[in-house]
N, CA, C and O atoms as a DFTB+ gen file, in Angstrom:
308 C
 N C O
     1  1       0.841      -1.176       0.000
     2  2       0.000       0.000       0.000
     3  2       0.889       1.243       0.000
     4  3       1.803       1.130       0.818
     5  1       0.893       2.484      -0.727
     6  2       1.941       3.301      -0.981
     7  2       1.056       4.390       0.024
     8  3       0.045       4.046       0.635
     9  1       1.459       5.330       0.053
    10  2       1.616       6.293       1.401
    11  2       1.285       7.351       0.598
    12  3       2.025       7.527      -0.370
    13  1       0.351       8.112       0.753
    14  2      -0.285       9.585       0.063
    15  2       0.371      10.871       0.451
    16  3      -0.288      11.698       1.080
    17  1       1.485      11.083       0.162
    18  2       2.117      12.286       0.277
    19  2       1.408      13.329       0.901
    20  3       1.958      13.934       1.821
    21  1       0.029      13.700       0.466
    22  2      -0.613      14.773       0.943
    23  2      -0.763      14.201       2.274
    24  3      -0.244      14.745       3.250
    25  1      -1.487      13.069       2.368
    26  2      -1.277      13.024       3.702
    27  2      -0.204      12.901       5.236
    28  3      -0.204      13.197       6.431
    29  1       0.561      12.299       4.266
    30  2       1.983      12.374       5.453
    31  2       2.052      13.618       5.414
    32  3       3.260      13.658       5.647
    33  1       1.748      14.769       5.306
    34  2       1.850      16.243       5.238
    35  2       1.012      16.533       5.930
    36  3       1.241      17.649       6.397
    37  1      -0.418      15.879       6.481
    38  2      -1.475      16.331       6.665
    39  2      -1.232      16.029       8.241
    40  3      -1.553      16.819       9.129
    41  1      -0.596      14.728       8.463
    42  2      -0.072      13.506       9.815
    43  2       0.998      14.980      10.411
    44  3       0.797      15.506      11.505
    45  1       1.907      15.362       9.610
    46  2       2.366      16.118      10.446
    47  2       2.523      17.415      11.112
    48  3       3.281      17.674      12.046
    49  1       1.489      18.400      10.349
    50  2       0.781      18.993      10.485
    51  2       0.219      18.932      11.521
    52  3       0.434      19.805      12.361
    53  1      -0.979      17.522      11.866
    54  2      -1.446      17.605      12.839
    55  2      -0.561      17.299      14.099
    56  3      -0.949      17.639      15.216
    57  1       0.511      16.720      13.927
    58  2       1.226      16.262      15.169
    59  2       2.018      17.451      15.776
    60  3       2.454      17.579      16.920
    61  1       2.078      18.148      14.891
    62  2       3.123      19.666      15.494
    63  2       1.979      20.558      16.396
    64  3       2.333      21.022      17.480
    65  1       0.750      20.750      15.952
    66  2      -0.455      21.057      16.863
    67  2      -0.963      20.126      18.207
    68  3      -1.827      20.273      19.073
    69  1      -0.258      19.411      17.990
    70  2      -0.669      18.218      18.856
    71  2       0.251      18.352      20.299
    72  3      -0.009      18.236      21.497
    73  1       1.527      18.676      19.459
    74  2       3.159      19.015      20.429
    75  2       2.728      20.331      20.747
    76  3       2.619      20.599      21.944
    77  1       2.491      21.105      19.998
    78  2       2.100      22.815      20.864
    79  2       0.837      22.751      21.900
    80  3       0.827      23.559      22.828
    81  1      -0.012      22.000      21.790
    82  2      -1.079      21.667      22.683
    83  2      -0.610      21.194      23.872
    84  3      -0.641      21.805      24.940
    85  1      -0.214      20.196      23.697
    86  2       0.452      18.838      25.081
    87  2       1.993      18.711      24.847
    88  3       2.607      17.698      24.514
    89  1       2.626      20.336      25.169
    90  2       3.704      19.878      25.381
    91  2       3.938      18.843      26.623
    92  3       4.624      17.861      26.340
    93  1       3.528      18.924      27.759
    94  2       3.986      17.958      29.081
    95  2       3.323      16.621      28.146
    96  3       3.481      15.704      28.951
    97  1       2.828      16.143      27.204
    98  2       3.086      15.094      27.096
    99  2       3.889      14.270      26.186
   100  3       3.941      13.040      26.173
   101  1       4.491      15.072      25.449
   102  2       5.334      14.966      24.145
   103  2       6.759      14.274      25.423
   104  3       7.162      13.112      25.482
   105  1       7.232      15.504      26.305
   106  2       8.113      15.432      27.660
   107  2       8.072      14.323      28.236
   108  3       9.119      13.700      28.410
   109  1       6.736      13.778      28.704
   110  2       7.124      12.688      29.293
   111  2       7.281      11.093      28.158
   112  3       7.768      10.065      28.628
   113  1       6.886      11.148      26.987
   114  2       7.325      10.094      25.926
   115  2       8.622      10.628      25.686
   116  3       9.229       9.947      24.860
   117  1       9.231      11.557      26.094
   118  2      10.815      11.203      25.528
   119  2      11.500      10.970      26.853
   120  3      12.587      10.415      26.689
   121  1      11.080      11.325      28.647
   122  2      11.285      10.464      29.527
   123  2      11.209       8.883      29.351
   124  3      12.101       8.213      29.872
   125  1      10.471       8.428      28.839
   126  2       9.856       7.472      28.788
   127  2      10.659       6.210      27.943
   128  3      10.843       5.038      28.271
   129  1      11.022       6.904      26.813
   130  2      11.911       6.311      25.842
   131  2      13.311       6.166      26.271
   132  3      13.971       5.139      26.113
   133  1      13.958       7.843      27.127
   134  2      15.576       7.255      27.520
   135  2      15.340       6.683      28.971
   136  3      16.217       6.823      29.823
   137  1      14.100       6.008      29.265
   138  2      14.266       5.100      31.066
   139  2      13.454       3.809      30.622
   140  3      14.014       2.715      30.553
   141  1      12.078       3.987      30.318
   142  2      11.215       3.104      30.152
   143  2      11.180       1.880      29.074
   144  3      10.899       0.731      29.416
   145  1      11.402       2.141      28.135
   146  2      10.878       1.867      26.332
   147  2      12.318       0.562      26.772
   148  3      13.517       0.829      26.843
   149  1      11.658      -0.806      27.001
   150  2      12.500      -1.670      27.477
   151  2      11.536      -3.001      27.080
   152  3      10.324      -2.789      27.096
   153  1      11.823      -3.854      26.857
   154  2      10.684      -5.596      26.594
   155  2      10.434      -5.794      27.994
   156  3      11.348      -5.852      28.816
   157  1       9.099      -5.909      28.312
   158  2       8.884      -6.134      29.723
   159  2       7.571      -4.846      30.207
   160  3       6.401      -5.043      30.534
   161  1       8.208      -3.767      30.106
   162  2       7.863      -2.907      30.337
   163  2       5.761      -2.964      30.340
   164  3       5.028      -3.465      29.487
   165  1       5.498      -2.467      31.234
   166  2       3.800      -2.219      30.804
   167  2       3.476      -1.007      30.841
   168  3       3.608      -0.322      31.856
   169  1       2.928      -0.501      29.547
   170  2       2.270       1.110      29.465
   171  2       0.960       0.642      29.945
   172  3       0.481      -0.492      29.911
   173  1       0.519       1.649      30.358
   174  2      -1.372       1.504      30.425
   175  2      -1.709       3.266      30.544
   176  3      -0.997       4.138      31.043
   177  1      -3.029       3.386      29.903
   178  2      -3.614       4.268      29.818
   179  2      -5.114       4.535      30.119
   180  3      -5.981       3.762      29.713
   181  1      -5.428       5.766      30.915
   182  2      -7.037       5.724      31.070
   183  2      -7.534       6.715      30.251
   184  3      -6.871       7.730      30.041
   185  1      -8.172       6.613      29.965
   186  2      -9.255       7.576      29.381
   187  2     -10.401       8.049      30.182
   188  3     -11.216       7.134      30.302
   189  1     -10.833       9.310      30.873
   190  2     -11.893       9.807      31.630
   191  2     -12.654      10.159      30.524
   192  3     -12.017      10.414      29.501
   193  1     -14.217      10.255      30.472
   194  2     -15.090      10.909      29.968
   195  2     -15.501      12.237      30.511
   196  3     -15.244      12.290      31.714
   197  1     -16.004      13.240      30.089
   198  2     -16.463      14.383      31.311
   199  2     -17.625      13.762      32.084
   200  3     -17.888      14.274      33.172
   201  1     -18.308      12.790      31.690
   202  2     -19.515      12.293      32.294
   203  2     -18.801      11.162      33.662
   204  3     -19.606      10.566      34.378
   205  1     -17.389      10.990      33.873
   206  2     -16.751      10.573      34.884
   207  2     -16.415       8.819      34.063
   208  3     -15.542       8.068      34.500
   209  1     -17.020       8.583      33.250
   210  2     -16.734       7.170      32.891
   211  2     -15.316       6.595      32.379
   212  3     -14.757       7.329      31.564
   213  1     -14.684       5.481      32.700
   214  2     -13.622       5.295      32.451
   215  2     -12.705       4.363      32.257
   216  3     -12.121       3.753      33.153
   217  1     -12.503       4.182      30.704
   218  2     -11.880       3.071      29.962
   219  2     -10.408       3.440      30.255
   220  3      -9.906       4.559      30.360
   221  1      -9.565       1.615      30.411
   222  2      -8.298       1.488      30.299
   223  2      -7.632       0.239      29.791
   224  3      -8.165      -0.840      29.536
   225  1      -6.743       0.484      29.721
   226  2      -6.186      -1.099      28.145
   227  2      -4.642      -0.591      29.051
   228  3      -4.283       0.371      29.730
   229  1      -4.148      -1.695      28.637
   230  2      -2.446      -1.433      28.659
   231  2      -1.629      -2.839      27.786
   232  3      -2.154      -3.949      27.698
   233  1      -0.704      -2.598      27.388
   234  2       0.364      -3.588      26.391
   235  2       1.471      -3.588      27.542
   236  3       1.845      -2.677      28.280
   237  1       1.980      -5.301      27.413
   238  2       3.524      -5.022      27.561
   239  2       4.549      -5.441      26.203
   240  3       4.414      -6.176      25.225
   241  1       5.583      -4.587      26.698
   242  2       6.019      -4.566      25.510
   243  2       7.261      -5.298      25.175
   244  3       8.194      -5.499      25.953
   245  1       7.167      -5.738      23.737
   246  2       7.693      -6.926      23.581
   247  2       8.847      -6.630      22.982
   248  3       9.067      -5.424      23.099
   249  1       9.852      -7.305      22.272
   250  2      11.664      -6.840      21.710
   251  2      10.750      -5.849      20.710
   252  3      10.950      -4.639      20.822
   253  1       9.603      -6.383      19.587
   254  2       9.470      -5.668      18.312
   255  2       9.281      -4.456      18.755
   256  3       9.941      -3.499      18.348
   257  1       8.190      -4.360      19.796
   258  2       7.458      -2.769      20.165
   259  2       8.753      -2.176      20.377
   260  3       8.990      -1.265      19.584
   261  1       9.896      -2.487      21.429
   262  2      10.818      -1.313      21.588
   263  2      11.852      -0.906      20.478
   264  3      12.412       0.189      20.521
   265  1      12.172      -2.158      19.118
   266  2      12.253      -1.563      18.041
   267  2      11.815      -0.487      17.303
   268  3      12.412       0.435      16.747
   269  1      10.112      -0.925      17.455
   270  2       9.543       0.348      16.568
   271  2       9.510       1.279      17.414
   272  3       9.403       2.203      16.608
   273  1       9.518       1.858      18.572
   274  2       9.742       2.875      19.136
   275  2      10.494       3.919      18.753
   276  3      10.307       5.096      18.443
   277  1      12.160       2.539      18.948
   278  2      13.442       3.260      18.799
   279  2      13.386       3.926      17.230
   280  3      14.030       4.907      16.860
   281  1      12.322       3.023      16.310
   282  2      12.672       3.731      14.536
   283  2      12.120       4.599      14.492
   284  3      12.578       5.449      13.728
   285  1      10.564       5.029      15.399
   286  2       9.861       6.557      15.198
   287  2      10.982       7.733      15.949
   288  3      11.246       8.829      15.455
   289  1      11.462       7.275      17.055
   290  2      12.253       7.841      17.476
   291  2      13.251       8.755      17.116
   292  3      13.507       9.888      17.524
   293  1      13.916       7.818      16.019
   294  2      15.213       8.136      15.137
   295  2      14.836       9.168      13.947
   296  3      15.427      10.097      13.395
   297  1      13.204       8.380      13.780
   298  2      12.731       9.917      12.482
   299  2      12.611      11.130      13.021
   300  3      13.030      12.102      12.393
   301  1      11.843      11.322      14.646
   302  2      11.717      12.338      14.874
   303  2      13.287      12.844      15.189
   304  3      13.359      13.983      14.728
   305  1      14.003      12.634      15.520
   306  2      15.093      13.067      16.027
   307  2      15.620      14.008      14.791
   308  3      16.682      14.623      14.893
């Protein structure tokens, strides 16, 4: 499947709004990567609703995940 130029333009676009929004969370994924980002490791995340309701999932992560980490990593860098 080939990759739509306009849109990888569109992906980063939105991600630079995304980093000016939540800088403290951009901060703690690059904490995260030089301590955490290890096979083993478990992320988990909640999600609040304003209505108080509240979903959560978490992965642990395996050799591949901290590969692909380290390769988004290396692009953003």
């Amino acid at each position: 499947m080939a990759m739509n130029p306009k849109m990888l333009f569109q992906a980063k676009e939105r991600y630079n709004i995304f980093k000016n929004q939540h800088p403290k969370l951009i901060e703690f994924g690059k904490v995260l990567d030089e301590n955490a980002v290890e096979a083993g490791t478990v992320f988990e995340i909640t999600a609040t609703t304003p209505e108080g309701k509240k979903y959560t999932a978490n992965i642990r992560l395996t050799p591949e995940d901290v590969e692909t980490f380290r390769m988004f990593h290396k692009q953003q860098g």
